[in-house]
N, CA, C, O and CB atoms as a CASP TS submission, in Angstrom:
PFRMAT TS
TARGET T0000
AUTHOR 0000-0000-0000
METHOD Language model
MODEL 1
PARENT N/A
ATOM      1  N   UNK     1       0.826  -1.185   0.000  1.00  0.00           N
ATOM      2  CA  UNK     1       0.000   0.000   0.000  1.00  0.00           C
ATOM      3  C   UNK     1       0.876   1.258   0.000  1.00  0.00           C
ATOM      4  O   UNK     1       0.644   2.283  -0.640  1.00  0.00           O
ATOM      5  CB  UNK     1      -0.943  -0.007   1.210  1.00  0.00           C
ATOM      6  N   UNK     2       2.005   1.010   0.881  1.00  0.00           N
ATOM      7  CA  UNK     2       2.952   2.621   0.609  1.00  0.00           C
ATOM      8  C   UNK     2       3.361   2.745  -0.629  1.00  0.00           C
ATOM      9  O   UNK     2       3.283   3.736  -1.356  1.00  0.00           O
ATOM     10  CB  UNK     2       4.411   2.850   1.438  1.00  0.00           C
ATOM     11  N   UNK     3       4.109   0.980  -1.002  1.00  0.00           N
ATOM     12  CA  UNK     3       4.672   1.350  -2.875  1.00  0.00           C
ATOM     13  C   UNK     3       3.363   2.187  -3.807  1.00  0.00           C
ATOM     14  O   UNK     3       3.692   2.929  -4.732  1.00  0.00           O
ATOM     15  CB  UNK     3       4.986  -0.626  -3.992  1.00  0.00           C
ATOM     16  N   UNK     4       1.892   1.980  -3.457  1.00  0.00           N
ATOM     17  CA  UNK     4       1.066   2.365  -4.111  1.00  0.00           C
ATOM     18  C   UNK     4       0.994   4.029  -3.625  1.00  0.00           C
ATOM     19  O   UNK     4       0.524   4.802  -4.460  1.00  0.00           O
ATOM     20  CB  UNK     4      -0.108   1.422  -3.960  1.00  0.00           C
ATOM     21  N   UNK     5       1.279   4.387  -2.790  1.00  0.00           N
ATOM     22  CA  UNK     5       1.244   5.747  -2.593  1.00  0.00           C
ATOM     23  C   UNK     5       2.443   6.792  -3.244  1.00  0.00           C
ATOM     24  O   UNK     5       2.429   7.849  -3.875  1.00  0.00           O
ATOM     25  CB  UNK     5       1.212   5.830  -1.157  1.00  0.00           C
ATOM     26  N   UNK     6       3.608   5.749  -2.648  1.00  0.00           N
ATOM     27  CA  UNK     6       4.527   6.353  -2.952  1.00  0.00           C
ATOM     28  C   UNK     6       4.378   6.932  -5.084  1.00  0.00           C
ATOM     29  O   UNK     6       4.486   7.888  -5.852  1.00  0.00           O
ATOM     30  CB  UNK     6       5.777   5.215  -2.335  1.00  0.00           C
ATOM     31  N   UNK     7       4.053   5.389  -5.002  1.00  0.00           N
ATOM     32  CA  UNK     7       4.040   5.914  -6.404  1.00  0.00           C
ATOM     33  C   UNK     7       3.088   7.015  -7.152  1.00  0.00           C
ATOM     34  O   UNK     7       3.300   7.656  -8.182  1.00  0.00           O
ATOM     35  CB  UNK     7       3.877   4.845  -7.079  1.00  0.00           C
ATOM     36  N   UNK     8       1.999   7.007  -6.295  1.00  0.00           N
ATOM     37  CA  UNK     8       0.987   7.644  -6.951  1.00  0.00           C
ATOM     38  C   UNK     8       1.423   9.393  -6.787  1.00  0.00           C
ATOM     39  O   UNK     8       0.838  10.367  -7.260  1.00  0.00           O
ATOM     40  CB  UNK     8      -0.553   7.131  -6.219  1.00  0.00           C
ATOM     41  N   UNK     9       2.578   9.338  -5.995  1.00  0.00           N
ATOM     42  CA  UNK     9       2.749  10.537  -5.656  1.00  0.00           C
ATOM     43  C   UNK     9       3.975  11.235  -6.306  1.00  0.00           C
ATOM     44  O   UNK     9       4.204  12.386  -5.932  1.00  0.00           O
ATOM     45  CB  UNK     9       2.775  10.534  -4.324  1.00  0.00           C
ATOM     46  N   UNK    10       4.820  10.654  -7.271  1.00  0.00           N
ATOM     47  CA  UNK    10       5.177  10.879  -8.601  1.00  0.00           C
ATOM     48  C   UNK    10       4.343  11.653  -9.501  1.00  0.00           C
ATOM     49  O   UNK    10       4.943  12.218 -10.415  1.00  0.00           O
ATOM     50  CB  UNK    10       5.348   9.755  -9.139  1.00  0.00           C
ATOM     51  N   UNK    11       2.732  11.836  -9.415  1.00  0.00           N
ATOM     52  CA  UNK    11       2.544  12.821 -10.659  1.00  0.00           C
ATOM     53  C   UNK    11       1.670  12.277 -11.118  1.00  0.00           C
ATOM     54  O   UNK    11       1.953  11.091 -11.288  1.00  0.00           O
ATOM     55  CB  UNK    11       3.567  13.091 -11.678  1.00  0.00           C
ATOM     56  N   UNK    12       0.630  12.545 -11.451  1.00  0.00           N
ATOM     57  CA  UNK    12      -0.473  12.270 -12.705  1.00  0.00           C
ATOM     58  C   UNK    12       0.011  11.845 -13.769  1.00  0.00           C
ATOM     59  O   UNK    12      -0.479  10.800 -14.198  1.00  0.00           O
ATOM     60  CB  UNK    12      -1.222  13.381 -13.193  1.00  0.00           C
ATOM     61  N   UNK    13       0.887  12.357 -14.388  1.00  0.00           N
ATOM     62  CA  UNK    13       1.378  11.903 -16.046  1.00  0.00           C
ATOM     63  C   UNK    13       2.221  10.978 -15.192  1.00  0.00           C
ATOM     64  O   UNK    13       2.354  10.410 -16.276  1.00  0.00           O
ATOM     65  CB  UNK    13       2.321  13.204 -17.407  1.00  0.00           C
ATOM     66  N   UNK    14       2.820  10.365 -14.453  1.00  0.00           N
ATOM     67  CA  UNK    14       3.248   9.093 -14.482  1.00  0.00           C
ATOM     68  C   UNK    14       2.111   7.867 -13.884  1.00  0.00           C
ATOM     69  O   UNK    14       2.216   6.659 -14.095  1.00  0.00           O
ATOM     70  CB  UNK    14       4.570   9.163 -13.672  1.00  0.00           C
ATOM     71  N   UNK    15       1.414   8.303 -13.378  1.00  0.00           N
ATOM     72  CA  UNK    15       0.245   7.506 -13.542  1.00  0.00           C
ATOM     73  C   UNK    15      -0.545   6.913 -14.085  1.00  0.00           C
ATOM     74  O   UNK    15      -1.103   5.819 -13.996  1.00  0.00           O
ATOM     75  CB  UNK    15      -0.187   7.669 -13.379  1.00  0.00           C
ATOM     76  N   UNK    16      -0.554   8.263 -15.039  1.00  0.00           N
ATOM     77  CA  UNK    16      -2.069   8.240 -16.828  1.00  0.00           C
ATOM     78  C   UNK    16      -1.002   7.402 -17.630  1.00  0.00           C
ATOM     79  O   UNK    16      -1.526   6.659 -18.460  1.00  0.00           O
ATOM     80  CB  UNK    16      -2.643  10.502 -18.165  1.00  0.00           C
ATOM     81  N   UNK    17       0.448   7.345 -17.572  1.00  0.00           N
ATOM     82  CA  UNK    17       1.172   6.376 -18.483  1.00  0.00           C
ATOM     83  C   UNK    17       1.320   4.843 -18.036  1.00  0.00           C
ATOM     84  O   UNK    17       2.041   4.032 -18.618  1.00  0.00           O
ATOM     85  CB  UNK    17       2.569   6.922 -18.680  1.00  0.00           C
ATOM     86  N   UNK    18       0.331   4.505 -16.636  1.00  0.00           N
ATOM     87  CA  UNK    18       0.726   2.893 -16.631  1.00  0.00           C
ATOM     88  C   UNK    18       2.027   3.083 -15.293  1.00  0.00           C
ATOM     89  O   UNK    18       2.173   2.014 -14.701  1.00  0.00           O
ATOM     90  CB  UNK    18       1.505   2.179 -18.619  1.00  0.00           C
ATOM     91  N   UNK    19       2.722   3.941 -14.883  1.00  0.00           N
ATOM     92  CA  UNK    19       3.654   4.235 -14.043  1.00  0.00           C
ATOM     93  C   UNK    19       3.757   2.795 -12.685  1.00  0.00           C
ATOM     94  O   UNK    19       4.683   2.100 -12.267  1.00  0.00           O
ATOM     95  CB  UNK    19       3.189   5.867 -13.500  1.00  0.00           C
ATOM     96  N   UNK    20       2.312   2.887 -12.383  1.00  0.00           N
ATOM     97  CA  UNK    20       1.926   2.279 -11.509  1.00  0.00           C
ATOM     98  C   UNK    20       1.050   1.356 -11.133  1.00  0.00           C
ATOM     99  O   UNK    20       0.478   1.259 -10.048  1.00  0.00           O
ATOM    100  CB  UNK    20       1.844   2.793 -11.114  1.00  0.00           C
ATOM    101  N   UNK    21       0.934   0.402 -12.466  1.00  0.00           N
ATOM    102  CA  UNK    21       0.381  -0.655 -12.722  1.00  0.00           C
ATOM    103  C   UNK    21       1.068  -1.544 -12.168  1.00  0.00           C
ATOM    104  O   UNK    21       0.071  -2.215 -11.902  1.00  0.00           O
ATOM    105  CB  UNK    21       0.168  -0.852 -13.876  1.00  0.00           C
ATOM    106  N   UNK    22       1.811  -2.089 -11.797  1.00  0.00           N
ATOM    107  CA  UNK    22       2.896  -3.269 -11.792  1.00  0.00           C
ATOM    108  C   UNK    22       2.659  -3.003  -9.969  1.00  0.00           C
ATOM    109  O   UNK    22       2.484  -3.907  -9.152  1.00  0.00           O
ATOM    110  CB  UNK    22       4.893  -2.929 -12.780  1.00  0.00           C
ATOM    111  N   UNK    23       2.712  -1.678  -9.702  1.00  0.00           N
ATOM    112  CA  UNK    23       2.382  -2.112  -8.362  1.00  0.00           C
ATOM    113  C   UNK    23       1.044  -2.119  -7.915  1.00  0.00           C
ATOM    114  O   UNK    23       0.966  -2.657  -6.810  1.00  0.00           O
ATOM    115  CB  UNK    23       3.025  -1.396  -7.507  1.00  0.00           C
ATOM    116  N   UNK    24      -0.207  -1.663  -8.423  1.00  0.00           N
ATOM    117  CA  UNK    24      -1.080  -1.803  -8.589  1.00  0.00           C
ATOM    118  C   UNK    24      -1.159  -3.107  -8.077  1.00  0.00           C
ATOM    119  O   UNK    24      -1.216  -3.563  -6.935  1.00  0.00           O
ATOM    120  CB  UNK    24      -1.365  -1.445  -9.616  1.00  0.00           C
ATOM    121  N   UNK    25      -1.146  -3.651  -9.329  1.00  0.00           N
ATOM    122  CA  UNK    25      -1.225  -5.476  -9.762  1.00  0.00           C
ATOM    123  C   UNK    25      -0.920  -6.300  -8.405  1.00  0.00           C
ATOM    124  O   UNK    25      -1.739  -7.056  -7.883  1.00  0.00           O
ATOM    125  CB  UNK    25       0.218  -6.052 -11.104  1.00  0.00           C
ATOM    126  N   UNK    26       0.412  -6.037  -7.897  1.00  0.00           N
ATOM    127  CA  UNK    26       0.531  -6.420  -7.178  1.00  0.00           C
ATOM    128  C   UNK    26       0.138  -6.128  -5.341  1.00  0.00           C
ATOM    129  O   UNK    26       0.389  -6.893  -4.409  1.00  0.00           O
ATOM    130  CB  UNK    26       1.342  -6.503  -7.695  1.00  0.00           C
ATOM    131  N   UNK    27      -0.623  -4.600  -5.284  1.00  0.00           N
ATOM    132  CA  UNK    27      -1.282  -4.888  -3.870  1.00  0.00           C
ATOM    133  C   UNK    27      -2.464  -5.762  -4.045  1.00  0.00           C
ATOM    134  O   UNK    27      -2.644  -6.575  -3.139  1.00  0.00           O
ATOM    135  CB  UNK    27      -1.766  -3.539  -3.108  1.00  0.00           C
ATOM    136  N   UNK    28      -3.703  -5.756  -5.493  1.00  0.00           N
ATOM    137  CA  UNK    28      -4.511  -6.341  -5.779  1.00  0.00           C
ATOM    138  C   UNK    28      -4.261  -7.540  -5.024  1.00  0.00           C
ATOM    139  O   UNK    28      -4.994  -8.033  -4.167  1.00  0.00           O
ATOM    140  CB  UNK    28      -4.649  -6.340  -6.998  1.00  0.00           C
ATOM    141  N   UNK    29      -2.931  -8.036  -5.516  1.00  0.00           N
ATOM    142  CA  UNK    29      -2.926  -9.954  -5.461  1.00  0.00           C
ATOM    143  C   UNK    29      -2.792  -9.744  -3.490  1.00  0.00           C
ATOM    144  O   UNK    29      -3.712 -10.167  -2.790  1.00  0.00           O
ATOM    145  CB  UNK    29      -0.786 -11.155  -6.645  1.00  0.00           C
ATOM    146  N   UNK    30      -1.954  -9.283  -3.062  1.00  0.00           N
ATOM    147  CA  UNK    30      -2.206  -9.166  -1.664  1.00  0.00           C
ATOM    148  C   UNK    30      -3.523  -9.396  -0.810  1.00  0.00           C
ATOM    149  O   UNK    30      -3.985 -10.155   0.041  1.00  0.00           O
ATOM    150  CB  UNK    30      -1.881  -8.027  -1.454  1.00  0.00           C
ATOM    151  N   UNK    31      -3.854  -8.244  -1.579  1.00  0.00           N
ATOM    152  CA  UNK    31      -5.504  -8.058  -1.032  1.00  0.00           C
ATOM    153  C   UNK    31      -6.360  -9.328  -1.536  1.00  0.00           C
ATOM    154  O   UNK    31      -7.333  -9.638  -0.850  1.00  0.00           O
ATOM    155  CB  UNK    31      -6.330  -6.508  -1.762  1.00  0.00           C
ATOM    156  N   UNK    32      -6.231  -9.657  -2.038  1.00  0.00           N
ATOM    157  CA  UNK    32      -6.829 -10.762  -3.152  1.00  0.00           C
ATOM    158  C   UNK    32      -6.398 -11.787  -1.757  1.00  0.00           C
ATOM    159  O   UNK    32      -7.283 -12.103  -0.963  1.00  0.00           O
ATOM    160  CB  UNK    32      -5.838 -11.042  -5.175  1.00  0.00           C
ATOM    161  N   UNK    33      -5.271 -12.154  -1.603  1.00  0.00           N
ATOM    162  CA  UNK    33      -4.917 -13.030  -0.761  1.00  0.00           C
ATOM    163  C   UNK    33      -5.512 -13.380   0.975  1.00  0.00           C
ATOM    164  O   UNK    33      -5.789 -14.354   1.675  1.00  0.00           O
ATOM    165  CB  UNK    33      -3.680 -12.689  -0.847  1.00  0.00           C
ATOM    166  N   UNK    34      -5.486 -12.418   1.031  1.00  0.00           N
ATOM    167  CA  UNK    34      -5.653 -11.995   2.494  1.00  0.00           C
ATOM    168  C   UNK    34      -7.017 -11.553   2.525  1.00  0.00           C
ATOM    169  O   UNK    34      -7.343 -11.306   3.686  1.00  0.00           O
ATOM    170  CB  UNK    34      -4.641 -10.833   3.013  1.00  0.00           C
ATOM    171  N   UNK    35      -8.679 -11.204   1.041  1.00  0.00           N
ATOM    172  CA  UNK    35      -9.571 -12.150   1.197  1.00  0.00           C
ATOM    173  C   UNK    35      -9.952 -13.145   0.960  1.00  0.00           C
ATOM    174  O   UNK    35     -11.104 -13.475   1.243  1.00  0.00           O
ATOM    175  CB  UNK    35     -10.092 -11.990   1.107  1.00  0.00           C
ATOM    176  N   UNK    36      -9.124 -13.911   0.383  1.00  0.00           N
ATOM    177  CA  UNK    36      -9.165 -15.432   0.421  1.00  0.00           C
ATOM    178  C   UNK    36      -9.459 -16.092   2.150  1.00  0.00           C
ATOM    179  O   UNK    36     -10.424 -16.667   2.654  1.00  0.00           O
ATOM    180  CB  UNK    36      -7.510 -15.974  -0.248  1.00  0.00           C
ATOM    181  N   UNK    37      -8.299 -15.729   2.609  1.00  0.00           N
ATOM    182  CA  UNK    37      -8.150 -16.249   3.661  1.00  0.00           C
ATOM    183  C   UNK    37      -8.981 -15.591   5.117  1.00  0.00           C
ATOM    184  O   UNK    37      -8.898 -16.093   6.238  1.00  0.00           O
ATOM    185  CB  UNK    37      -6.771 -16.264   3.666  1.00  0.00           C
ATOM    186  N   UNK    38      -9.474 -14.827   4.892  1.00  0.00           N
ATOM    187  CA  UNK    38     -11.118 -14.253   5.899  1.00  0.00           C
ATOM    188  C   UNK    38     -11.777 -15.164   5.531  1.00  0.00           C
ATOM    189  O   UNK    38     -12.068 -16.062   6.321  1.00  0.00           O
ATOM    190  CB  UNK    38     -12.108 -12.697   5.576  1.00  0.00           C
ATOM    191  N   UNK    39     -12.234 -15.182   4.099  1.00  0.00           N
ATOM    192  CA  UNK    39     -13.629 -16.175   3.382  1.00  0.00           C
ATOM    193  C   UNK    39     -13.222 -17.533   4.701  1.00  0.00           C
ATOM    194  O   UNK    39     -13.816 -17.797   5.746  1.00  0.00           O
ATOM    195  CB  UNK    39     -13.310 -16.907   0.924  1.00  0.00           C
ATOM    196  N   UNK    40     -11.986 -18.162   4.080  1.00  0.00           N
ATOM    197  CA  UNK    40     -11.877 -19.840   4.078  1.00  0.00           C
ATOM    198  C   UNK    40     -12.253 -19.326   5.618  1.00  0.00           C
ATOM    199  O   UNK    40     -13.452 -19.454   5.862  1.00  0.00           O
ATOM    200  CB  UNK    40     -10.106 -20.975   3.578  1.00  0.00           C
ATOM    201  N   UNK    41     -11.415 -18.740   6.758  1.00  0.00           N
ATOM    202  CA  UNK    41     -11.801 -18.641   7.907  1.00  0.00           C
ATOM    203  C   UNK    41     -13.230 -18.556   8.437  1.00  0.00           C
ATOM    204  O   UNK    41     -13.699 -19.152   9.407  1.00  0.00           O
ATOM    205  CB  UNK    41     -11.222 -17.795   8.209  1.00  0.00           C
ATOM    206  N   UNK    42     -13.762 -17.794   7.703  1.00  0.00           N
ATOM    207  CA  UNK    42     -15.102 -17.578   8.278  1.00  0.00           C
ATOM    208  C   UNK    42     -15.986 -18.518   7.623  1.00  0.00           C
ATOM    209  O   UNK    42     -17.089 -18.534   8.169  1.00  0.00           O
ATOM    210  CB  UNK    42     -15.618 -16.139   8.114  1.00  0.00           C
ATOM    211  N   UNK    43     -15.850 -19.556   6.327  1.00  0.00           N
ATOM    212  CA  UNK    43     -16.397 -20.447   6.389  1.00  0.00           C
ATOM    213  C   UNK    43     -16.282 -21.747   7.137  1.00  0.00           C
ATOM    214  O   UNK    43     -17.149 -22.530   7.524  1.00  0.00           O
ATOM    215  CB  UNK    43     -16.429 -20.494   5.544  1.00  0.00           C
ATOM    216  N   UNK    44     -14.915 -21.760   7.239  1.00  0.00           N
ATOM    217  CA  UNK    44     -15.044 -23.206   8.736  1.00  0.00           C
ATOM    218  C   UNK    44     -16.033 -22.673  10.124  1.00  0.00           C
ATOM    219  O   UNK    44     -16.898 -23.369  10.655  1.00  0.00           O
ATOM    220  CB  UNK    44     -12.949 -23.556   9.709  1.00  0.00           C
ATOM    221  N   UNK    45     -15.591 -21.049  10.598  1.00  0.00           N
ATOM    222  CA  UNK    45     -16.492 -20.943  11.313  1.00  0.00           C
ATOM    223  C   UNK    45     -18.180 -21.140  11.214  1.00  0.00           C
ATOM    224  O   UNK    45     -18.846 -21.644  12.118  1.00  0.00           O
ATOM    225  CB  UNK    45     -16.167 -20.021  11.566  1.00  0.00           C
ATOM    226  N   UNK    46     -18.546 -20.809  10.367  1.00  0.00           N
ATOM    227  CA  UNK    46     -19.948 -20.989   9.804  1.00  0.00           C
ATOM    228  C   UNK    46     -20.507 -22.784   9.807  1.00  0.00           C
ATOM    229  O   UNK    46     -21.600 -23.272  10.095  1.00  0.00           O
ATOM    230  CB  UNK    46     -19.854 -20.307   8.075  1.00  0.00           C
ATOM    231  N   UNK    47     -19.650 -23.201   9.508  1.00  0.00           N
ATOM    232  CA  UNK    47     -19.527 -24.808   9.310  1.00  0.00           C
ATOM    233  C   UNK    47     -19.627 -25.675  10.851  1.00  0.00           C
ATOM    234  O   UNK    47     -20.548 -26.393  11.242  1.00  0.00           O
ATOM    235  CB  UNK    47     -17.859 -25.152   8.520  1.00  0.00           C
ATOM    236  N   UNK    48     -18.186 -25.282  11.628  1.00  0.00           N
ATOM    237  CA  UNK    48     -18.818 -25.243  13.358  1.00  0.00           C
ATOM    238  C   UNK    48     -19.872 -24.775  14.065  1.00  0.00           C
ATOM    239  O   UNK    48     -20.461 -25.502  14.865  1.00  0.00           O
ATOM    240  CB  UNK    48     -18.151 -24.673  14.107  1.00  0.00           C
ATOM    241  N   UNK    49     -20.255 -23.393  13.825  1.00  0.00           N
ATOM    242  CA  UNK    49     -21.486 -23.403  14.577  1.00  0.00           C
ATOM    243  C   UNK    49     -22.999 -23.791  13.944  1.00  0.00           C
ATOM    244  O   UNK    49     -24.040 -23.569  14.562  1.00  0.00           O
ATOM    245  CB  UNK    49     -21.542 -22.082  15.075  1.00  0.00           C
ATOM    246  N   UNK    50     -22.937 -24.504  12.403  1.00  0.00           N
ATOM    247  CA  UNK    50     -23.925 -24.891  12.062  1.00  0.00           C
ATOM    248  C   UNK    50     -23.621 -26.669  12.741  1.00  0.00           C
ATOM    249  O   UNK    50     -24.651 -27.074  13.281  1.00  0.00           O
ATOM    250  CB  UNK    50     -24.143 -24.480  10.409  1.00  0.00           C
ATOM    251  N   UNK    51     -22.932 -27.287  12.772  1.00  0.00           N
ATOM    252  CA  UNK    51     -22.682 -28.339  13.684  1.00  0.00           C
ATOM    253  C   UNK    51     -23.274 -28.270  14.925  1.00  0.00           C
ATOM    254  O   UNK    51     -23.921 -29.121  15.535  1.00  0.00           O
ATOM    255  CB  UNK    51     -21.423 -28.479  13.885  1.00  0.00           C
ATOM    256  N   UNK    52     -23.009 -27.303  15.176  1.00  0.00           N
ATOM    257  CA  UNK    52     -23.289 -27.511  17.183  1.00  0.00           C
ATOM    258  C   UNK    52     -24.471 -26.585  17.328  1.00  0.00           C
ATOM    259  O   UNK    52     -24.835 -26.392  18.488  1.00  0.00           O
ATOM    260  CB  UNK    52     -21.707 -26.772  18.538  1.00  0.00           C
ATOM    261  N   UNK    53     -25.076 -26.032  16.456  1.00  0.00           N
ATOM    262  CA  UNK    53     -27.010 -26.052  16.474  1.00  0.00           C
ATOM    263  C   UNK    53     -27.159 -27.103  15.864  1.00  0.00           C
ATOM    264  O   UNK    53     -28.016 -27.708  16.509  1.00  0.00           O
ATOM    265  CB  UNK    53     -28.046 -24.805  15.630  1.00  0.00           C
ATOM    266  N   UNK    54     -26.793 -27.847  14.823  1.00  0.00           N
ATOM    267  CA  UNK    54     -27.829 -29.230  14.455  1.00  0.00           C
ATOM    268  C   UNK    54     -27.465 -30.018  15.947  1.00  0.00           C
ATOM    269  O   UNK    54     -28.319 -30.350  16.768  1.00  0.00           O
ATOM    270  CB  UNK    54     -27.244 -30.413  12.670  1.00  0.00           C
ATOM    271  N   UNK    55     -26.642 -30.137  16.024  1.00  0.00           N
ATOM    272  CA  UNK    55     -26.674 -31.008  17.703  1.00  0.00           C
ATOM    273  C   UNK    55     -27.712 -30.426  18.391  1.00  0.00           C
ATOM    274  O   UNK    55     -28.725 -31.120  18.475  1.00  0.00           O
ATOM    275  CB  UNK    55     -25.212 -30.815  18.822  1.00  0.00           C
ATOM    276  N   UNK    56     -27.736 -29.375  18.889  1.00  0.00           N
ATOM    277  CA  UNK    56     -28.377 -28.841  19.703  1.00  0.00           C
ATOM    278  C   UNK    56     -29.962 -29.009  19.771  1.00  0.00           C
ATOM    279  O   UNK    56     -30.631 -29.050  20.803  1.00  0.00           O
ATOM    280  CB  UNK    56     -27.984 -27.721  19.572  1.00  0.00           C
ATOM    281  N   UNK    57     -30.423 -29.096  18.467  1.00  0.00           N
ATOM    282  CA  UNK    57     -31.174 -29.602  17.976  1.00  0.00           C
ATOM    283  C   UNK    57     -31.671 -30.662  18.283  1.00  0.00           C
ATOM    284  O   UNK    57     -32.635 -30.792  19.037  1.00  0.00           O
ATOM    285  CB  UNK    57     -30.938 -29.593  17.213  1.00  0.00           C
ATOM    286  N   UNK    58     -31.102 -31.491  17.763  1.00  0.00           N
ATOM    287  CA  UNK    58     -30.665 -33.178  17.634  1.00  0.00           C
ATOM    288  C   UNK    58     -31.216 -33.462  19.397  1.00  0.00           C
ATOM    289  O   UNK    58     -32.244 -33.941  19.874  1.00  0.00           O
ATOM    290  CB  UNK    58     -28.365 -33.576  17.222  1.00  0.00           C
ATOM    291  N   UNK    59     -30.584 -33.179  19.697  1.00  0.00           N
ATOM    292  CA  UNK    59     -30.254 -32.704  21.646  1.00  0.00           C
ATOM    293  C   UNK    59     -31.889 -32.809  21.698  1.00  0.00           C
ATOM    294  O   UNK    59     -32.491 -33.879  21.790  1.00  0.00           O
ATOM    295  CB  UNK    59     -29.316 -30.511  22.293  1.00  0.00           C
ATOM    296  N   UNK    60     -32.584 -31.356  21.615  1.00  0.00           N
ATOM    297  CA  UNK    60     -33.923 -31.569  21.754  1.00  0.00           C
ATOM    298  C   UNK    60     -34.566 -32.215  21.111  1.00  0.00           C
ATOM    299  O   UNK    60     -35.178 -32.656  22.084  1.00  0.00           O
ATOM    300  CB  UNK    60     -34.468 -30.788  21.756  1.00  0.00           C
ATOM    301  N   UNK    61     -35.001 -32.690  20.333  1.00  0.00           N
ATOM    302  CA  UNK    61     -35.563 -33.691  19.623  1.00  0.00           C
ATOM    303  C   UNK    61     -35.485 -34.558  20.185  1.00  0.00           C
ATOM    304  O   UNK    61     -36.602 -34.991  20.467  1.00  0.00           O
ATOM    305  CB  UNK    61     -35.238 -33.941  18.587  1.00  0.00           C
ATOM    306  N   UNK    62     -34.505 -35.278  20.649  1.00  0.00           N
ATOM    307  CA  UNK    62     -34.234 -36.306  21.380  1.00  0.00           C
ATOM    308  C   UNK    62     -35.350 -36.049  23.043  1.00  0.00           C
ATOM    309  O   UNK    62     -36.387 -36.645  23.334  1.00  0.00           O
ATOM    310  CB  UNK    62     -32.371 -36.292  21.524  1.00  0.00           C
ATOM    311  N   UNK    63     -34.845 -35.302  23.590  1.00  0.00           N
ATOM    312  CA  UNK    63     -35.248 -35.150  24.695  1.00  0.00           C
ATOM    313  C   UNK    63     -37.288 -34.977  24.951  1.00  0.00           C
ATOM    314  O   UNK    63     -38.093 -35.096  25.874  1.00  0.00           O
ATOM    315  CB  UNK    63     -34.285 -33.904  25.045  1.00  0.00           C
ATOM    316  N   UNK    64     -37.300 -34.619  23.394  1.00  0.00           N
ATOM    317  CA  UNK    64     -38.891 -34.280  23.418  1.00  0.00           C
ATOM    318  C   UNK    64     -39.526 -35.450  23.217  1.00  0.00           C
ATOM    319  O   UNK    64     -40.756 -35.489  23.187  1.00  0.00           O
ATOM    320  CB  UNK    64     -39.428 -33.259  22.328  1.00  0.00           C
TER
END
């Protein structure tokens, strides 16, 4: 994110020419990365606590 500042702070005409594509590109893939890895996290979580309400469930049903 600083290479992206830094660069952006070179100038408009080095910008409007592509200047700062390459680093662009590459905070994208960062960011890209790092929401990958929220998603996968927060889908195992989603996955556990849909487990332990169907138990819970399960649990009452049983008991009724």
């Amino acid at each position: 994110m600083t290479a992206l500042d830094e660069c952006h702070a070179r100038g408009f005409l080095f910008r409007a020419v592509g200047g700062c594509n390459a680093v662009k590109t590459a905070v994208n893939r960062c960011l890209r990365g790092e929401r990958l890895e929220r998603t996968r996290e927060n889908r195992e979580k989603a996955f556990e606590a849909k487990k332990a309400r169907e138990a819970m469930w399960a649990e009452i049903d049983a008991n009724t």
